[in-house]
N, C-alpha and C positions, 0 to 999 in steps of 0.2 A: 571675909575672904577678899584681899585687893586683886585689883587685875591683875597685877602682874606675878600674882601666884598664881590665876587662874591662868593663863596665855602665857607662856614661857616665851614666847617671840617678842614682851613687852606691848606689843600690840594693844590697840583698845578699841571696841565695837560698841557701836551704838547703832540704834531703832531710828530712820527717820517715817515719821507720816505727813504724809502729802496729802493737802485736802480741796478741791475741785473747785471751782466756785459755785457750782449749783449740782444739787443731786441729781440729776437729769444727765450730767456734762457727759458722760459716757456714749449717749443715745443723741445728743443732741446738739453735739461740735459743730460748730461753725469752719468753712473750709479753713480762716485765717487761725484757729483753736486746733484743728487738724494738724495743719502744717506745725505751727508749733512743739505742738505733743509729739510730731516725729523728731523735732528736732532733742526736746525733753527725753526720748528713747536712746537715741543717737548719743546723748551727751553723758551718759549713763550707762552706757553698752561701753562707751571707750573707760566709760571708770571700771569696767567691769574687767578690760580687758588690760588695764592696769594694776589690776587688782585688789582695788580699793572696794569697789561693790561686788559682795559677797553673793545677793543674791536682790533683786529689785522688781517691780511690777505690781500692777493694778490690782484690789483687792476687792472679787465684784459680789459688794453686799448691798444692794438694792436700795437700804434703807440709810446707809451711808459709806456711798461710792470713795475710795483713798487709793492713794498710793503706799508702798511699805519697801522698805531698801532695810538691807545690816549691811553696814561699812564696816572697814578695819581702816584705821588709820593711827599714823606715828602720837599725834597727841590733840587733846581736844580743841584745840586753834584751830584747825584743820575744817572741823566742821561747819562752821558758818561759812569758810570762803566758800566750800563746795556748794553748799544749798543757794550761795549767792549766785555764782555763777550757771546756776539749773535754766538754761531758757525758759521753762515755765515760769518759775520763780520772778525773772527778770521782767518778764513781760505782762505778771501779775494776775495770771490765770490758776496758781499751784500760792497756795501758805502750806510750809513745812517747819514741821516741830522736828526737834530730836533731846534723845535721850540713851544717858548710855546705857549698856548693857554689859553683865558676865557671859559673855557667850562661851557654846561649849561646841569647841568644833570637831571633825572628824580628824583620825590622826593621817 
């Protein structure tokens, strides 16, 4: 099945995971780590509110602390600029992978 039989809007979703520098990093930010990560929140809420991030936030498994986003975006180009531009990312507290996804969303 391709995507674009799966999403009629042409659209295509993909998984990003976001992975911390230290499993602890939850519990044990640093104020300048702090700051950041709101900024990391902020930057992500406006994609959210663009409509780009579908759904995004911290995923709190103890044993390996992550981040988890579905995006929709026009075409897979897309994704690398946005993971570049992540203040986390930039400031090299956040490595984010992605991959796409058949998503199935609500009508």
């Amino acid at each position: 099945m391709s995507e674009r039989i799966s999403n009629p809007s042409g659209k295509m979703h993909f998984m990003l995971w976001s992975t911390p520098p230290r499993t602890t990093f939850p519990q044990d930010m640093t104020n300048e780590e702090r700051s950041i990560m709101m900024q990391h929140i902020a930057y992500w809420t406006d994609k959210q509110n663009q409509g780009i991030a579908l759904v995004f936030g911290p995923v709190r498994n103890p044993a390996s602390p992550h981040g988890l986003a579905i995006i929709e975006v026009e075409n897979e180009a897309q994704v690398p600029q946005l993971i570049a531009e992540d203040p986390a990312v930039i400031a090299g507290i956040m490595t984010t992978e992605f991959h796409p996804m058949l998503a199935t969303l609500p009508k």
